[in-house]
N, C-alpha and C positions, 0 to 999 in steps of 0.2 A: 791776376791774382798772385802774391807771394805768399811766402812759405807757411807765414800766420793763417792764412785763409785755408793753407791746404792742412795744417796742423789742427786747426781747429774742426774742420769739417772729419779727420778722421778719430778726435776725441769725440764726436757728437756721435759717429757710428758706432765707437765703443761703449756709448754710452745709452745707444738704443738697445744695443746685446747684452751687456752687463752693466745696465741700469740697478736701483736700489731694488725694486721693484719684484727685478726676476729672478734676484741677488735670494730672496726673502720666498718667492715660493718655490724656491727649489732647497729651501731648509727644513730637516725635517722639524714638525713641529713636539716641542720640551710636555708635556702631561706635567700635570699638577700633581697626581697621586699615581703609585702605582698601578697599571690597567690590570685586571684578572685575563691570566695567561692560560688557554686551554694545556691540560694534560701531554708531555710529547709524544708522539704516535710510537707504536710497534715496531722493532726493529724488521726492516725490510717490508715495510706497506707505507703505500703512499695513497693519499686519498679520504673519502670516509668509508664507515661501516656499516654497510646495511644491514640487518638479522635475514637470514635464510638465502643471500646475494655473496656477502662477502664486500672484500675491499675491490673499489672501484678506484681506478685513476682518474685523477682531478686534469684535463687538459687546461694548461698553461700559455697562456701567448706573451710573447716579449710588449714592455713596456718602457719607451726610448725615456721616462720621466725617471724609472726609477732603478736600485743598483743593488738591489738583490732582496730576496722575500717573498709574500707572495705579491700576483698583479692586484693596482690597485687597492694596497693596502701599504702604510710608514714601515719602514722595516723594526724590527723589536728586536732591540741589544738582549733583553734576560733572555730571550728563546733559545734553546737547544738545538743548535744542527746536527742532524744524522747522516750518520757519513752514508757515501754512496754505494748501492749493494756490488760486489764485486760479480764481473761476468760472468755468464753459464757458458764454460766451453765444451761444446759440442764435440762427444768423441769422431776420429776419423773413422768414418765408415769404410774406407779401403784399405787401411789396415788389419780388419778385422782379417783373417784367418778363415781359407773354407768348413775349414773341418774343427774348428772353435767350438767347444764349450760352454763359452760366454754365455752371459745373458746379453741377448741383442741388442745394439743399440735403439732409442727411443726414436723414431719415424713419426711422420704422420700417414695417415693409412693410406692418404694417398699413393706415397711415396712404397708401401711394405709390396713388396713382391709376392707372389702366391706361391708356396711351398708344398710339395709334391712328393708325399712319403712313400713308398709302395712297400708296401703292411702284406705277407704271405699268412695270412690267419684266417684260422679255419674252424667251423664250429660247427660240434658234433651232436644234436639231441639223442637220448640213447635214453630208453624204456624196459627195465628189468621185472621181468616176471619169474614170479615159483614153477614149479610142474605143474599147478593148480589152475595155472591163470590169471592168480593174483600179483598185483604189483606190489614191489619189493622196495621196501624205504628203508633210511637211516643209513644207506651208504655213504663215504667217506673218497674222498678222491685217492685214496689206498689204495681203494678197490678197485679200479680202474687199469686198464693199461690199451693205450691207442699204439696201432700199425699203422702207416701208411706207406703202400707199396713194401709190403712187409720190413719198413726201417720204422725201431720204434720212436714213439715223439714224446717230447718232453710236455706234458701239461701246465700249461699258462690261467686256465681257468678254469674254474669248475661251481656250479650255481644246483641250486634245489628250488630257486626263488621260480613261483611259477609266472608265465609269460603272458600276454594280452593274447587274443587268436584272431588272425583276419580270415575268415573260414567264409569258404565258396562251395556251396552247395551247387551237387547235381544231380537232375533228377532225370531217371529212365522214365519216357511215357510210353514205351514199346513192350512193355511188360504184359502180360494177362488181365483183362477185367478186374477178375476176382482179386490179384494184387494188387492192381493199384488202386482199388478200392481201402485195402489195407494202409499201402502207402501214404494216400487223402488223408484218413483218419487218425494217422500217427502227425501228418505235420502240425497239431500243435504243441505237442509237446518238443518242436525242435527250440524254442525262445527258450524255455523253462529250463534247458541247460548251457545256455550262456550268460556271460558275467554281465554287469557295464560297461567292463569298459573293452570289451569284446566288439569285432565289425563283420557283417553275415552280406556274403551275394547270395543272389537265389538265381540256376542255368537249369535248363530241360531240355531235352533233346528226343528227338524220332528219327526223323531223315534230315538231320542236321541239328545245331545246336541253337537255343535263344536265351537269351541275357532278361532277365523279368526287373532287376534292378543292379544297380552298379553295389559298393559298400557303403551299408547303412547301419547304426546303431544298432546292436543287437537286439535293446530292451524299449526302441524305437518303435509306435505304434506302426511303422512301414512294412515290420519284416512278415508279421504276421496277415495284415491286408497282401503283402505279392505273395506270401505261401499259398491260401485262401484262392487267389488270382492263377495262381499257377498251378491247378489240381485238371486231371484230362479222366477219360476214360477208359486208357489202354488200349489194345490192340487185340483183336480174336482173329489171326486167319485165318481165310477158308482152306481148306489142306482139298485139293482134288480128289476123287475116287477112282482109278482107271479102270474096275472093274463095271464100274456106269452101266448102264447103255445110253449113259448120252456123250461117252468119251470118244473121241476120234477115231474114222476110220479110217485103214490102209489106205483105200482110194475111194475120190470124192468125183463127182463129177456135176459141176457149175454149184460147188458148194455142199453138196449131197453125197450120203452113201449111196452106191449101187444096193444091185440085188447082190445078195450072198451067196446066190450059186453063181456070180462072177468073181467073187474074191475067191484067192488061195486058201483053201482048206474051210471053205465057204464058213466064213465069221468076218462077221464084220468089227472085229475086236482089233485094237494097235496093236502089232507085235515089236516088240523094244523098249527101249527106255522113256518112261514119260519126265519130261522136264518139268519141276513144280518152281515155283517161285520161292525166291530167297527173299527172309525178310531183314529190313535195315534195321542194323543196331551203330550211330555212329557215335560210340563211345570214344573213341578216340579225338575225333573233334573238337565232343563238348569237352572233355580234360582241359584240350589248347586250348581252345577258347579261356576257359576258367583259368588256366594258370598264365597267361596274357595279361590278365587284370588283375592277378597278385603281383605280379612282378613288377606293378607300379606302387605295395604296399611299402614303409616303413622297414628298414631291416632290425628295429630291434624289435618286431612284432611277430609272432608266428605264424608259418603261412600253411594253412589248412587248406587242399580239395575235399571235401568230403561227398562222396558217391553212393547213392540209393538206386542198386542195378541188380540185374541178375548177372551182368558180366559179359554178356554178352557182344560181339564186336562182326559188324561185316557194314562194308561200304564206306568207311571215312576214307576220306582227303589222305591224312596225314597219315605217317607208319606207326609204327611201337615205338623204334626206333627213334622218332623222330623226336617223339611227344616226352620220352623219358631221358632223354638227352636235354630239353628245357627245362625239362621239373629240376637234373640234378644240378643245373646250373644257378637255377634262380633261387635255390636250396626251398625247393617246394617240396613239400609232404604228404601223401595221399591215405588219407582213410576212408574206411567203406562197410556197409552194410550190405550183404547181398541176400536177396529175397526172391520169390518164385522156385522153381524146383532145385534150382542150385541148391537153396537155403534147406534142402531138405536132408536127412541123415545121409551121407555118404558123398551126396552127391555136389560138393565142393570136389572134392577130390576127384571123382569121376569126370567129370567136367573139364577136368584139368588138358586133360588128355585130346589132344589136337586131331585129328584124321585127315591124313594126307587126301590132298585133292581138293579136299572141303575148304572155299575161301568163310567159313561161321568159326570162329574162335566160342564156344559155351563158356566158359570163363576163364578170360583175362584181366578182369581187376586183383586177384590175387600178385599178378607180379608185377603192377604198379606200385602196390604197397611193399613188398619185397625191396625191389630196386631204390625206393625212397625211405625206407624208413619208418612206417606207415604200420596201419594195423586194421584188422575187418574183423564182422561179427558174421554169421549166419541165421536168421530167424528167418522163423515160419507163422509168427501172428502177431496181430498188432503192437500186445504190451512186450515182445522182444523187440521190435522194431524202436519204439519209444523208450525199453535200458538202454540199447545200442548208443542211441544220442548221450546219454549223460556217460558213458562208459568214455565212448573215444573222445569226447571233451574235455573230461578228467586227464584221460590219459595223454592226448598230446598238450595238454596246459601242466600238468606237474611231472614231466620228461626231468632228465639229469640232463645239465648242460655243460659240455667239454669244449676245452677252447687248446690252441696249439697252433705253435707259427711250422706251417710244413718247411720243411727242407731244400723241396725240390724247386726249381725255377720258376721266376714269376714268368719268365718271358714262355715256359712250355705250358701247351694246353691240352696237353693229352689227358685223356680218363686217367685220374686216382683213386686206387682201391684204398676201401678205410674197413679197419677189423677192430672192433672193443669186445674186450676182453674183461672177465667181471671175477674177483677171488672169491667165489662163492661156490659150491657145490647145489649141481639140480635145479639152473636156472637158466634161461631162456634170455637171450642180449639180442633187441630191436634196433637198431640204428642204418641209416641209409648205406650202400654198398660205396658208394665213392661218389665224387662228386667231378663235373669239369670246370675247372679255372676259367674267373670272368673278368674282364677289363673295368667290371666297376666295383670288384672289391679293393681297389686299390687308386681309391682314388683319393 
């Protein structure tokens, strides 16, 4: 072959590539009339628009035929290019400053860290009565002034607004017959003074405490089926006679009294102390018990025990100490009605009074409500029993609420005394005595 043949075979190649041919469909094609040209889109959206979506991006694949526009479509001279949107730069996040001001940079939640504030705030319910008994309205956070640990504190809040109540009923079934006869026929009207949006346990106790339901709606057909379920008998004990004759004698033999001209001073009578049986009241118990299962309640909720006892206390588990050391942590509040002889003229107060030796406290519900904050009635018949309910319901749901960041350390957990103080004359200031600092107000 010469050079003709090799000249010609490489015009024949150029001309299988850039033939007439391919010359022609890789030109765009000329329109006869102008084509109608959609609208040019929004600056900075690319895509269409759906209603209630928004702009969607159109994915684009390269197309080796053609040299700019979209795929699969002649490119158009009159169309409008929008220029391209200029980047989002992402501020430095290690720049930022610990102790910044700023508004933080935008994350994804993945990415945000959990922030961990520790909040020293403290909130004080406080219940202001006349010399009469009556509660005292239209105060003003003027009127106020909080101690704590006798430094005084600056008030951060203060509300009238009244509060939802998660209230845990407890009921004494060691009481008398004849009152808890009484106590039966008041529990319906415990429903009748709670709201909607109110939540009620119902706890009884004898020689230990029982749970009849966890928190259930107040105006819940529940509460009043486990009150109903929850109603006993009371207790009558037999009290000994040791002047008998069928009471023990000095000496027995194979179970038997002798003859009495063998006993000293021929009587067959005991001489000494007869031991009589104690009977169980474990008030203390059912409390813990009940304030265990507040303390899983909501804290912007109120947290009610309320006790239907004569107060009485011998045999529980737990101490005083114990039980009111939890209440003023868990910022629980005990109210109470007390019924059977306590509830009788005088003898709240008589009651009060301990007697060395004697492990029977007569009444100790009094300084449970003391120590927390709290408030009791005394009746003696049914329809006292039934204001009671609507009294302290009233009362611990329209309390004054005081708020204030204490001073003292979060890291100390010692008991703090709190003292409010009210600029009124001839009035009577109910609030908890101090409370102990908990690792989950600050969380």
């Amino acid at each position: 072959m010469g050079w003709k043949t090799i000249a010609s075979t490489g015009l024949l190649g150029l001309g299988l590539v850039l033939g007439p041919g391919t010359v022609a469909q890789q030109q765009a094609p000329v329109p006869d009339a102008p084509t109608p040209q959609a609208p040019p889109p929004l600056p900075g959206v690319s895509g269409s628009i759906t209603p209630g979506i928004g702009a969607a991006e159109t994915p684009t694949t390269p197309d080796s035929n053609s040299t700019g526009g979209t795929p699969n479509q002649p490119n158009q001279p009159n169309q409008t290019e929008q220029p391209p949107a200029p980047p989002v730069q992402q501020p430095a996040v290690a720049q930022q400053a610990p102790n910044s001001q700023d508004t933080p940079p935008a994350q994804s939640l993945s990415a945000v860290p959990n922030i961990v504030v520790n909040v020293n705030f403290v909130q004080v319910p406080v219940t202001v009565k006349d010399s009469k008994g009556n509660l005292v309205s239209g105060l003003t956070w003027r009127d106020f002034t909080v101690y704590e640990n006798n430094t005084r504190e600056r008030l951060n809040v203060f509300s009238v607004d009244p509060q939802p109540l998660s209230i845990a009923f407890v009921i004494d079934q060691t009481v008398p017959s004849n009152v808890m006869t009484q106590v039966n026929t008041s529990m319906g009207s415990i429903q009748g003074a709670l709201a909607p949006y109110d939540e009620a346990a119902v706890f009884t106790y004898t020689n230990g405490p029982k749970e009849w339901t966890g928190f259930t709606g107040a105006q819940s057909a529940r509460l009043p089926a486990i009150l109903s379920l929850a109603q006993a008998a009371g207790s009558d004990p037999m009290v000994p006679d040791p002047s008998s004759p069928f009471s023990a004698c000095a000496m027995s033999i194979n179970g038997m009294c002798p003859d009495p001209n063998l006993q000293p001073g021929k009587s067959t009578q005991t001489i000494g102390e007869l031991n009589l049986p104690k009977d169980i009241h474990t008030l203390n118990d059912a409390i813990l018990a009940a304030a265990k299962e507040l303390s899983t309640r909501p804290k912007d909720r109120r947290r009610i025990i309320f006790v239907i006892s004569d107060g009485k206390e011998y045999g529980s588990r737990a101490s005083w100490k114990e039980v009111v050391r939890y209440l003023q942590t868990n910022k629980i509040a005990v109210f109470g009605t007390l019924v059977g002889d306590t509830a009788r003229w005088g003898g709240e107060w008589v009651d009060r009074i301990h007697i060395p030796l004697t492990g029977v406290y007569d009444n100790i519900l009094y300084r449970y409500t003391v120590a927390t904050g709290g408030d009791y009635y005394a009746e003696g018949n049914v329809n006292g029993i039934e204001r009671s309910y609507a009294k302290i319901a009233s009362e611990a749901r329209d309390q004054y609420t005081l708020g204030y960041l204490s001073h003292e350390s979060i890291y100390d957990d010692k008991f703090r005394n709190i003292e409010v103080r009210v600029d009124r004359p001839n009035v009577n200031v109910i609030n908890k005595r101090g409370y102990y600092p908990s690792a989950q107000d600050y969380k």
